[in-house]
TORTORBA-952987 format. One record per residue (C-alpha): residue number from 1; residue in one letter; x, y, z. Coordinates in pm, 1 decimal, always signed. Example, Ala and Ser with C-alpha at 12.3 -4.5 7.8 and 13.67 -1.06 7.14 Angstrom:
% residues 2
+-----+------+----------+----------+----------+
! seq ! type !        u !        v !        w !
+-----+------+----------+----------+----------+
!   1 !    A !  +1230.0 !   -450.0 !   +780.0 !
!   2 !    S !  +1367.0 !   -106.0 !   +714.0 !
+-----+------+----------+----------+----------+
//
This chain:
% residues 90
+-----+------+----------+----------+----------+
! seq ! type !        u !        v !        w !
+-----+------+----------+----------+----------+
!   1 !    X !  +8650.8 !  +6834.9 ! +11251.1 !
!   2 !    X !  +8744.2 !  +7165.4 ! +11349.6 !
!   3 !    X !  +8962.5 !  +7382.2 ! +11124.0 !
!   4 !    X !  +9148.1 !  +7715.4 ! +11252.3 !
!   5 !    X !  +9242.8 !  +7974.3 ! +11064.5 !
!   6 !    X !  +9591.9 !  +8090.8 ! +11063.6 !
!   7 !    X !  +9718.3 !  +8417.2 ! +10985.9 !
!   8 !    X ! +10046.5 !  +8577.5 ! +10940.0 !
!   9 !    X ! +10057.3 !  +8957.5 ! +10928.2 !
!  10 !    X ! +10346.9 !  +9125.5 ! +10812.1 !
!  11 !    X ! +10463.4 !  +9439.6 ! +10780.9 !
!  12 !    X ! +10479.5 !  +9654.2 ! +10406.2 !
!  13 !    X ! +10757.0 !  +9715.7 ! +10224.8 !
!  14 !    X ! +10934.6 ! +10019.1 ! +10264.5 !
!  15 !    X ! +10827.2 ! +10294.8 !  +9996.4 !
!  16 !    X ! +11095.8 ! +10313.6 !  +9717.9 !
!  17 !    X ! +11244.0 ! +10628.4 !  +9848.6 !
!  18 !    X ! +11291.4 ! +10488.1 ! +10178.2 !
!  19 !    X ! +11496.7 ! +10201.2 ! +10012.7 !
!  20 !    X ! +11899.7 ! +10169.9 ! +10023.9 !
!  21 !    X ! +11972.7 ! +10110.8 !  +9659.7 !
!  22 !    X ! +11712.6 ! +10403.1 !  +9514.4 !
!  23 !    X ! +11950.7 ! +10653.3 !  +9742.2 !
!  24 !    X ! +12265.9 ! +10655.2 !  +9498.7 !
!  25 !    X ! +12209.5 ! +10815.3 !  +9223.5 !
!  26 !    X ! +12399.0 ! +10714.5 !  +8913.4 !
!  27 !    X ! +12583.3 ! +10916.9 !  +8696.3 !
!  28 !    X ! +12387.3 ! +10987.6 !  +8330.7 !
!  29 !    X ! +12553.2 ! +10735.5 !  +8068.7 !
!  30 !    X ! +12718.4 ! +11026.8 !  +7837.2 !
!  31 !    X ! +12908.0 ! +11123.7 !  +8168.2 !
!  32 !    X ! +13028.2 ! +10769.2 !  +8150.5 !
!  33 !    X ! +13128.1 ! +10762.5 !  +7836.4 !
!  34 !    X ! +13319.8 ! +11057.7 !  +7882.6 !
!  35 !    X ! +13474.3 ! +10925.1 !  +8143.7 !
!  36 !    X ! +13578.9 ! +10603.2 !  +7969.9 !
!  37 !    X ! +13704.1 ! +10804.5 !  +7665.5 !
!  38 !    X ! +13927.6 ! +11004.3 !  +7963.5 !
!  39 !    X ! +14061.5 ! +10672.5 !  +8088.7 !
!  40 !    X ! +14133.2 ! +10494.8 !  +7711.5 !
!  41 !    X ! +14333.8 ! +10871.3 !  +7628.7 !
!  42 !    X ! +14528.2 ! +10875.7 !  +7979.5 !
!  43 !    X ! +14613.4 ! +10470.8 !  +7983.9 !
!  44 !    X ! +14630.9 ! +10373.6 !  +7636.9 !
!  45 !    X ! +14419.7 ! +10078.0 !  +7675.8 !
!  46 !    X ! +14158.0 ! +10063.0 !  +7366.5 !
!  47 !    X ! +13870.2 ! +10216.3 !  +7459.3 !
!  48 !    X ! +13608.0 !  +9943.0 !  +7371.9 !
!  49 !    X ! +13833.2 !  +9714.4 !  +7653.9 !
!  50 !    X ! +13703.0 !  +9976.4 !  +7896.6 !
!  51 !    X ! +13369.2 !  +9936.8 !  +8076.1 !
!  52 !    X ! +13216.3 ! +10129.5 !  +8380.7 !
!  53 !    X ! +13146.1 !  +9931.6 !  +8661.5 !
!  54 !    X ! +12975.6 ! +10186.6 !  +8928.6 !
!  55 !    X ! +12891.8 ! +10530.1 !  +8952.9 !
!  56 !    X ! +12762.3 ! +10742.3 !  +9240.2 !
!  57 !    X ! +12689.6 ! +11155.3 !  +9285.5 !
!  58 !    X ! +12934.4 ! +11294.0 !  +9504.6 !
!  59 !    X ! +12786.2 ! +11636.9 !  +9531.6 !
!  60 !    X ! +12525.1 ! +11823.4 !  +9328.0 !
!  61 !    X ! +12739.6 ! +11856.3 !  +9044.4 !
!  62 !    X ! +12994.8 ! +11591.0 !  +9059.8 !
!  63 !    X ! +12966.5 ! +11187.1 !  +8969.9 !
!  64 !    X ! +13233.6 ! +10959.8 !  +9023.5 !
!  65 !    X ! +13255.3 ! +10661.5 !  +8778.0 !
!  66 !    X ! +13460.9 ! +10346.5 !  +8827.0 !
!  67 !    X ! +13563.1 ! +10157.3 !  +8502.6 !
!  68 !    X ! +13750.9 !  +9876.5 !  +8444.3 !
!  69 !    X ! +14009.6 !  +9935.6 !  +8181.2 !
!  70 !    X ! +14105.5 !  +9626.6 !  +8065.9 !
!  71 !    X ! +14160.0 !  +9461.6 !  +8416.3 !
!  72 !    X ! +14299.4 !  +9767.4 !  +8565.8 !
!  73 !    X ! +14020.5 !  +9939.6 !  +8791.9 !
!  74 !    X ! +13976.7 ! +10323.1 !  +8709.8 !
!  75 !    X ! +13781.6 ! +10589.4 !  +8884.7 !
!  76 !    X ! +13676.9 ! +10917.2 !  +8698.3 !
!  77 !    X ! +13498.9 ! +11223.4 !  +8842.3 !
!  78 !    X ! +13302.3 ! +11434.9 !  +8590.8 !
!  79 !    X ! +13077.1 ! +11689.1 !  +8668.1 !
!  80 !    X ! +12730.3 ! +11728.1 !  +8497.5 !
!  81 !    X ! +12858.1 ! +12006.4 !  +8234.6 !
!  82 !    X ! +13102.1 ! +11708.8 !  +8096.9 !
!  83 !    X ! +13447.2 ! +11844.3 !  +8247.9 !
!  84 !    X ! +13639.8 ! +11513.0 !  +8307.2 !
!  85 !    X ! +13807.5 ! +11664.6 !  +8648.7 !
!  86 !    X ! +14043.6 ! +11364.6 !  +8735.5 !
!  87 !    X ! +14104.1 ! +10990.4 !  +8640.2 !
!  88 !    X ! +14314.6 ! +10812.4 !  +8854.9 !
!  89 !    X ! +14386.8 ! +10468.4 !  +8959.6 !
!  90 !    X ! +14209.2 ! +10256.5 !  +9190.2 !
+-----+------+----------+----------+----------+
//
């Protein structure tokens, strides 16, 4: 009996900083919280009801964070010295 030898060759993985996901970067979690104490001040929703759902860098010194404040959805931008700029509906 003769047996073959099959063989599949595929191609590598991109490295990590080539990947989609690793090229939003998220904003620290004290910027989140202070963005989530913003929202719980400015909608009077108890602030352990509110939860950040996403965050991305807008520029080199601004995040925007999107919570969820007790069903209603939230976004906060904060920049990385910890000034809460807006919060605003989504």
């Amino acid at each position: 009996m003769a047996q073959s030898l099959i063989a599949c060759v595929s191609t590598p993985p991109p490295a990590p900083e080539h990947m989609s996901r690793t090229q939003v970067e998220t904003a620290p979690a004290d910027l989140q919280l202070l963005c989530a104490s913003s929202v719980a001040k400015a909608s009077g929703v108890d602030s352990a009801k509110i939860l950040p759902v996403s965050s991305s860098k807008i520029d080199s010194k601004t995040y925007q964070v999107e919570l969820d404040a007790g069903g209603k959805k939230t976004s906060c931008l904060v920049d990385t010295e910890g000034n809460v700029k807006s919060v605003e509906p989504i």
